[in-house]
N, C-alpha and C positions, 0 to 999 in steps of 0.2 A: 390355313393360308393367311397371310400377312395380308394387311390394304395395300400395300405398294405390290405385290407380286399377281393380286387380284386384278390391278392396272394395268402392267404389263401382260399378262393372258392376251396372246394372239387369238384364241379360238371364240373367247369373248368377245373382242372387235370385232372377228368376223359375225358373229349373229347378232352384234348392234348395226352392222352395216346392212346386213342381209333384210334386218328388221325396217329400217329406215328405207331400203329401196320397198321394199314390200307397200311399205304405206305411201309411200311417193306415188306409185306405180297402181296402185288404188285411187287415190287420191285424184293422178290424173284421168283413170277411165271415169269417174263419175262425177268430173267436168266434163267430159267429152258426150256423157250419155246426160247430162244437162241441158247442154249446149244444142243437143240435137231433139231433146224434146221441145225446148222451146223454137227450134228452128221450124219441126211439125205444127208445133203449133199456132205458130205464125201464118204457116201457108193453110190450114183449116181457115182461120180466120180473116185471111184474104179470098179464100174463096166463099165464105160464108157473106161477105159484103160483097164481091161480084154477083150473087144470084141474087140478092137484096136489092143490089145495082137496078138488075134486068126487069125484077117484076114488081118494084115501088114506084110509084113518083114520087118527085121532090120535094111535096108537102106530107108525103104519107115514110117518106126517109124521115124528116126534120121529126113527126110525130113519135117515131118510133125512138130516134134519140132520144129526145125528152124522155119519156117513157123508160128506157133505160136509166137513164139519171135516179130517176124518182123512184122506181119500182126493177131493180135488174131482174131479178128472179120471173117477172111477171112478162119482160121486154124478151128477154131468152127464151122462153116456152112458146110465146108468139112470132119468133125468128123462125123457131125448129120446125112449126106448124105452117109457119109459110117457105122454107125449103120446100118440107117433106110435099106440101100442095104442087112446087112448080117442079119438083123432078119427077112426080107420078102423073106431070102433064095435065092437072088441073084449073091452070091458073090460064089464062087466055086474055092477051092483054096486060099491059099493068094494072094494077091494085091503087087507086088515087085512096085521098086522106080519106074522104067521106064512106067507102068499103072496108079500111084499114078500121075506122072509128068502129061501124058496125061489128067487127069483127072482136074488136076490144071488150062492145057492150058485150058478147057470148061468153070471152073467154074469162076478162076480169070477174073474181067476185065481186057482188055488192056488201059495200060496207053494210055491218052489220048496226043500229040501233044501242047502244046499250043505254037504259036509264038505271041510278041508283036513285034507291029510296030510303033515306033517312029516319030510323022511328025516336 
């Protein structure tokens, strides 16, 4: 077959078309399944700062921020630990800074020491 008649090929066109909607049509479901993860996951974490809301006070919120800033891994496991407290109906009351701190001393490691010694 010649390059010009290779061009003209209808049956060709049609499975560069076919090809082309195919990935279109791809393409758009997962935007759509993007779109709606991040939409879940937005609404997790409005609800994860409403029960933060309910069982922090304003200095034991503010601490918890910080905390996040400096250490997220360590602010996140202490979020999950105070859900999991006030959906299994443990928590009575807010949590002020001074119980929030306590809490921190249990769950934070203590840094650890290292000394080097030079010979």
């Amino acid at each position: 077959m010649s390059a010009q008649s290779m061009a003209d090929d209808p049956e060709l066109d049609e499975l560069r078309r076919r090809k082309m909607a195919q990935l279109q049509q791809d393409a758009a479901s997962q935007h759509a399944e993007a779109q709606a993860r991040a939409q879940q996951n937005a609404q997790m974490d409005a609800a994860r700062k409403a029960i933060l809301r309910q069982i922090l006070t304003e200095e034991a919120r503010s601490r918890l921020t910080r905390l996040a800033m400096a250490r997220p891994e360590v602010a996140q496991n202490v979020e999950d630990q105070l859900i999991a407290l006030a959906q299994s109906g443990r928590v009575r009351g807010q949590i002020d800074d001074a119980t929030l701190r306590d809490l921190l001393a249990r769950i934070v490691p203590t840094k650890r020491d290292i000394n080097i010694t030079r010979k």
